[in-house]
C-alpha positions as CSV (number, residue, x, y, z in Angstrom):
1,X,23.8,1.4,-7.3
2,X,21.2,-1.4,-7.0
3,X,22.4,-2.8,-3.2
4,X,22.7,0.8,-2.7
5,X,18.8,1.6,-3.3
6,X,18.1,-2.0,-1.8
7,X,20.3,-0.7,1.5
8,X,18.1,2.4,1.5
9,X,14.4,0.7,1.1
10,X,15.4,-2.0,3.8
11,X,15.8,1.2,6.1
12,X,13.1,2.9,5.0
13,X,11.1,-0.4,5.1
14,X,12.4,-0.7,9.5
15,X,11.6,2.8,10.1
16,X,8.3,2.9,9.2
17,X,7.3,-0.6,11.0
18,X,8.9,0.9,13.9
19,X,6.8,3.7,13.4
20,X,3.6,2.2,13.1
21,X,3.7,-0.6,15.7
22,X,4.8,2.4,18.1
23,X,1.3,4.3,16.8
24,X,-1.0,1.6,16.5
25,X,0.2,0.8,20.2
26,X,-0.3,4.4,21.4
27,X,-3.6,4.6,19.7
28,X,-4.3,0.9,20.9
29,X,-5.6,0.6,17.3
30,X,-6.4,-2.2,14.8
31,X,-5.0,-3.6,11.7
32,X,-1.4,-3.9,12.6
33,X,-0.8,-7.0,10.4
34,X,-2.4,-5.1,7.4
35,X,0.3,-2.2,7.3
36,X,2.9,-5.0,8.1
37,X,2.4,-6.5,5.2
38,X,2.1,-3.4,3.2
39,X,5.4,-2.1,4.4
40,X,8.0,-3.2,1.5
41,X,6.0,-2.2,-0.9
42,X,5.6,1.5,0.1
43,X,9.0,1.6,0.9
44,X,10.6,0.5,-2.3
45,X,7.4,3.2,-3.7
46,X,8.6,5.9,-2.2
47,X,12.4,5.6,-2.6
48,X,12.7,4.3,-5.8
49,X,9.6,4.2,-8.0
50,X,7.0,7.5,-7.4
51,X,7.5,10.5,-8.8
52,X,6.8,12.7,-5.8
53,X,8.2,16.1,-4.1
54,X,7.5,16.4,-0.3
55,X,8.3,20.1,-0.4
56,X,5.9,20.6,-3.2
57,X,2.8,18.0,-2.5
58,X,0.5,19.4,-4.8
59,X,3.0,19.5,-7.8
60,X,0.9,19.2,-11.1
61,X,3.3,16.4,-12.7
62,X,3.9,14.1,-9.6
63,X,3.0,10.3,-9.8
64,X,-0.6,9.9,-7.8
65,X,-0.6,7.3,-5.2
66,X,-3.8,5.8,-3.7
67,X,-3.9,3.5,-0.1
68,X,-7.3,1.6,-1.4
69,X,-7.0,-0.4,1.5
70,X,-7.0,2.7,3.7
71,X,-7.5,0.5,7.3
72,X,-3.6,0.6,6.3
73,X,-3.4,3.8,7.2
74,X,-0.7,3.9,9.5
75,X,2.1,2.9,7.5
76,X,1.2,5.6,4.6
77,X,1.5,8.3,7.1
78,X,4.6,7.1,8.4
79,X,6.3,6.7,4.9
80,X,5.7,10.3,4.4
81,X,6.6,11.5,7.3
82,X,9.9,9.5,7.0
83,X,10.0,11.2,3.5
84,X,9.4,14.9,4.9
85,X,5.6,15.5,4.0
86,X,5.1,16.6,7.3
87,X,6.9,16.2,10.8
88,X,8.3,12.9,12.1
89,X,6.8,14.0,15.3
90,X,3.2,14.4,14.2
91,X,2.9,10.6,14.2
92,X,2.2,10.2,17.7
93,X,-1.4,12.1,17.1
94,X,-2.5,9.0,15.2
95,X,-6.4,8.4,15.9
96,X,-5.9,10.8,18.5
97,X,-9.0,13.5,19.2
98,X,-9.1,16.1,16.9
99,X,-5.9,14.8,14.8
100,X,-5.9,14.9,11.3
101,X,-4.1,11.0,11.2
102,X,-7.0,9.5,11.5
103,X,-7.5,5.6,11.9
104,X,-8.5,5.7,8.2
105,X,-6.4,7.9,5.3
106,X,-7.3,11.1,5.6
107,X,-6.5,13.2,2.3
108,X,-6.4,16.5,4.4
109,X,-2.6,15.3,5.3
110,X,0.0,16.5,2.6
111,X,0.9,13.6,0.1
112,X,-2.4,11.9,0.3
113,X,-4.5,12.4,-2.7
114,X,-7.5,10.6,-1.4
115,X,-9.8,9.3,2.1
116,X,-9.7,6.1,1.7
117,X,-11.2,3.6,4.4
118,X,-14.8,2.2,2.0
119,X,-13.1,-0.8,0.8
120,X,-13.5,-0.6,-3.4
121,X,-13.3,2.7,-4.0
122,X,-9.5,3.7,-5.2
123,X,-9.3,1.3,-8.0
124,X,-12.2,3.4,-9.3
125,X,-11.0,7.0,-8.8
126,X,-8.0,5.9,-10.0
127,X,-9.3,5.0,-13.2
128,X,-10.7,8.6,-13.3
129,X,-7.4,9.9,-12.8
130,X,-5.7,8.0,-15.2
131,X,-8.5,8.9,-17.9
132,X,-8.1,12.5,-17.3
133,X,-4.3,12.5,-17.5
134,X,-4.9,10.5,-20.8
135,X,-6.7,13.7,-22.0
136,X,-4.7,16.0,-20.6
137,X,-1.9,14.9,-22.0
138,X,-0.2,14.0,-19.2
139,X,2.8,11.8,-18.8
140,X,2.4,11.2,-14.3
141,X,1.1,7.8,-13.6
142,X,-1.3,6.5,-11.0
143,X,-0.5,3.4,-8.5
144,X,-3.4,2.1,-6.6
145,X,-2.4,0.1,-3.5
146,X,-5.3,-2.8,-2.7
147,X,-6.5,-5.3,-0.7
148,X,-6.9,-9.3,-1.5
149,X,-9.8,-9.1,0.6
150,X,-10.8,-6.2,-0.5
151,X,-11.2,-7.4,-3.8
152,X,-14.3,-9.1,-2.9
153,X,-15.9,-5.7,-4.1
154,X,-17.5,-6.1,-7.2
155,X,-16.8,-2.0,-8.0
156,X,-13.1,-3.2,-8.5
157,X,-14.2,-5.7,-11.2
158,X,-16.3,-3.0,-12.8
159,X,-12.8,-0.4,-12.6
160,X,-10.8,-3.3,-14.3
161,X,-13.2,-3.8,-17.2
162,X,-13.0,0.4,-17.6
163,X,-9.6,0.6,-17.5
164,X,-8.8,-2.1,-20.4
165,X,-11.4,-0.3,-22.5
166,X,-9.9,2.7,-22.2
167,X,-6.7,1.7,-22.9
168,X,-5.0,2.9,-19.3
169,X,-1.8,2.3,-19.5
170,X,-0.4,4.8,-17.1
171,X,-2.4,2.8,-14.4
172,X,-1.3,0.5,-12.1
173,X,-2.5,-1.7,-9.7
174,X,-0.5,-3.6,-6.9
175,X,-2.5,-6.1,-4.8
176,X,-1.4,-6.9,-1.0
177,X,-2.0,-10.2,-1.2
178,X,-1.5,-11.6,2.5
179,X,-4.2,-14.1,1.9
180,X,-6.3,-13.2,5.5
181,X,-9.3,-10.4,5.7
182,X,-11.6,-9.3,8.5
183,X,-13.0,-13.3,9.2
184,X,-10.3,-15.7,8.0
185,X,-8.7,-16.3,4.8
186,X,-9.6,-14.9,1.6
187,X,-9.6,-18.6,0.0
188,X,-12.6,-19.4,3.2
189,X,-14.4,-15.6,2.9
190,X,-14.7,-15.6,-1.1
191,X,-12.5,-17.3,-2.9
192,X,-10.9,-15.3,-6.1
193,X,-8.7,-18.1,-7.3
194,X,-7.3,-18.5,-10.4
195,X,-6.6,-14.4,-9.4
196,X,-3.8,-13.7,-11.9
197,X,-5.7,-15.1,-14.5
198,X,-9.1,-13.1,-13.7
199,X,-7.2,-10.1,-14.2
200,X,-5.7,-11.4,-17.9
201,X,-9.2,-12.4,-18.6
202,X,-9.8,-8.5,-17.9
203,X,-7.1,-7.5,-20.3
204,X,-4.8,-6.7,-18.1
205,X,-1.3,-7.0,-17.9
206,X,0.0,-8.8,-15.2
207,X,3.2,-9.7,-12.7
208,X,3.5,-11.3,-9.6
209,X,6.0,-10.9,-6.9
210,X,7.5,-11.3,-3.4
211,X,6.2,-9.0,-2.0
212,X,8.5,-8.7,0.6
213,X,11.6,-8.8,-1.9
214,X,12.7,-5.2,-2.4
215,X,14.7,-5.7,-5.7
216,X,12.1,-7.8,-6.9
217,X,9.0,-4.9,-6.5
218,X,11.5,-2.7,-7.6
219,X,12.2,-4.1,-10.9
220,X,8.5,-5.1,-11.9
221,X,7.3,-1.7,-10.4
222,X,9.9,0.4,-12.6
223,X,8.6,-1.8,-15.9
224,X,5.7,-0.4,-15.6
225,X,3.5,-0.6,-18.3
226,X,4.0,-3.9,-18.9
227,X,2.5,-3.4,-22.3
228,X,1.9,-0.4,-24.0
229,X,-2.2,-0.1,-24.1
230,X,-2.7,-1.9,-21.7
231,X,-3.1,-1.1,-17.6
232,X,-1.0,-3.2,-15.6
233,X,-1.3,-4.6,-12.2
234,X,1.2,-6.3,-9.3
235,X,0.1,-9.0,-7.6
236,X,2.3,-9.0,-4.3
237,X,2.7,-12.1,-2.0
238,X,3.3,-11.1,1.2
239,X,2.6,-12.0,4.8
240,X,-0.1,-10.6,6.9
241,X,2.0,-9.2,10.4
242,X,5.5,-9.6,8.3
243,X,8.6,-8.8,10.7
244,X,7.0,-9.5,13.9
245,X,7.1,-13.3,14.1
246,X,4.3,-13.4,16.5
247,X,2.1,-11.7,13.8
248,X,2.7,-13.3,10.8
249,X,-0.4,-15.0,9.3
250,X,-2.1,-14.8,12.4
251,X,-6.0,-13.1,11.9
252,X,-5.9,-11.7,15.5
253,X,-3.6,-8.8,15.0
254,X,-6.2,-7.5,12.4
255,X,-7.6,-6.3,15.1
256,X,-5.5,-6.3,18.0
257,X,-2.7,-3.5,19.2
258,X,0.1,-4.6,21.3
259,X,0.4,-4.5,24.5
260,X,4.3,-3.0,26.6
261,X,5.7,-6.1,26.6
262,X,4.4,-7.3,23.0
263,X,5.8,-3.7,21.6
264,X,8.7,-4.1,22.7
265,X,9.5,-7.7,21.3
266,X,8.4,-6.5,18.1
267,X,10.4,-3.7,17.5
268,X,13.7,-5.7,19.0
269,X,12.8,-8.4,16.0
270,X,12.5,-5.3,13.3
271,X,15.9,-3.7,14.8
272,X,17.7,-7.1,15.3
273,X,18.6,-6.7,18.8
274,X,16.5,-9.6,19.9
C-alpha cells in the first residue's frame, strides 16, 4: 500500500509541474521556481493527507488548506484541477483577462479557502480558523503552506506566539524552505537561522524533512499533532525550480517564464523522455 500511494503522489507530483510550467509559459508569468519547489508537498497533501471532497468544496468537516505563499499560485490550481475541483481545461485561463486564476490565489475558485498573495497573512487566518474549530468543537484541521522568505514578516512571529497560547493543536504549519526569496537567499535578505529552534522557542512542535521525499512528508504530515497541546509545524527542504535542472537554485526563474525551446526541455526532464 505505501509504494502504492508513493506511485500515485510521484504522478500527481509530474502532472501538476507539467501543468504549471505549461501556464506560467502561456501567461509568460513569474515565480516558476516557487511552485517547483512546492510541488511534492501538495501532491503528497492532496492524495494522502487532506481531508477534502472536490464534489462537495464547501463541506463543513473538510481539512482547510491555506497557499500563504500565494505567488505559488499556479501549482494550487493545478492540484485541484488534477483532483476534479474544477475542469483540467480551465488551466489555460491562468492570469488571463477576466479569469478567475489569477496570478495570485484567488479564493473565488472552488477548493481555495483564502486570496492569498500579502506575504504573512495565512499563518494568521489560520490561527483564526483553528481557534474557532477549537470552539466549535470541531475535529477538521488546518495546514498553512509558507514561505522561508516569507517568513521575514513579523505577523507570522506574532501567529506563532497565538497559536502556542492557545493551545492549537489542530494547526499545522509546513515551511517551503528553498532557501532563495525575491533578492537572493534568505541567509543574505534576513537571516532566520537557528529556524527550527526559533519555532521550539515559540512552543511549537517541530519536524523537518526532504521536502522532495514523498514517503518522508507523508509520514511526518500524517503524525500530525506532533504533541497533543501543542501546534505543529514542517520545516521542508526543498529546491527552488526542483525538476527542471536548469532551474534549480537559480533566483532568475523567480521571475522569469520560459521561453518554446526552454518549455519544452523542461517538461522532457519532468516526463523522462530527455
Amino acid at each position: 500500500m505505501s509504494t502504492l500511494k508513493n506511485n500515485a503522489s510521484i504522478d500527481l507530483a509530474r502532472k501538476i509541474r507539467t501543468d504549471t510550467l505549461r501556464m506560467v509559459h502561456a501567461a509568460r508569468a513569474s515565480h516558476i521556481g516557487s511552485n517547483l519547489s512546492a510541488a511534492d508537498i501538495l501532491a503528497v497533501l492532496y492524495e494522502d493527507i487532506l481531508k477534502v471532497d472536490p464534489l462537495w468544496p464547501d463541506w463543513p468537516n473538510r481539512d482547510r488548506f491555506i497557499l500563504s505563499k500565494g505567488h505559488a499560485a499556479a501549482i494550487l490550481y493545478a492540484v485541484l484541477a488534477e483532483k476534479g475541483f474544477f475542469p483540467h481545461g480551465d488551466l489555460m485561463n491562468f492570469c488571463q483577462n477576466g479569469s478567475e486564476l489569477t496570478g495570485h490565489v484567488n479564493h473565488r475558485l472552488p477548493g481555495i479557502e483564502l486570496s492569498t498573495g500579502s506575504l504573512g497573512h495565512g499563518l494568521s487566518i489560520g490561527c483564526g480558523l483553528a481557534l474557532a474549530a477549537k470552539r466549535d468543537r470541531k475535529d477538521y484541521r488546518i495546514f498553512v503552506l509558507l514561505g522561508d522568505g516569507e517568513m521575514d514578516e513579523g505577523s507570522n512571529w506574532e501567529s506563532m506566539l497565538f497559536a502556542a497560547q492557545h493551545r492549537l493543536d489542530n494547526l499545522v504549519a509546513v515551511v517551503d524552505c528553498n532557501s532563495i526569496q525575491g533578492f537572493g537567499t534568505t541567509n543574505e535578505i534576513l537571516n532566520l537561522q537557528p529556524f527550527a529552534g526559533k519555532w521550539r522557542a515559540f512552543r511549537w512542535s517541530v519536524r523537518e524533512m526532504d521536502g522532495h521525499d514523498h514517503a518522508e512528508i507523508r509520514n511526518v504530515l500524517a503524525s500530525v499533532p506532533f504533541m497533543e497541546g501543542t501546534p505543529s509545524v514542517a520545516i521542508a527542504h526543498t529546491v527552488k525550480g526542483k525538476g527542471v535542472k536548469y532551474m534549480e537554485n537559480q533566483l532568475a526563474w523567480h521571475y522569469r517564464s520560459p521561453d518554446s525551446d526552454q518549455l519544452a526541455l523542461a517538461i522532457a526532464e519532468i516526463e523522462g523522455t530527455r
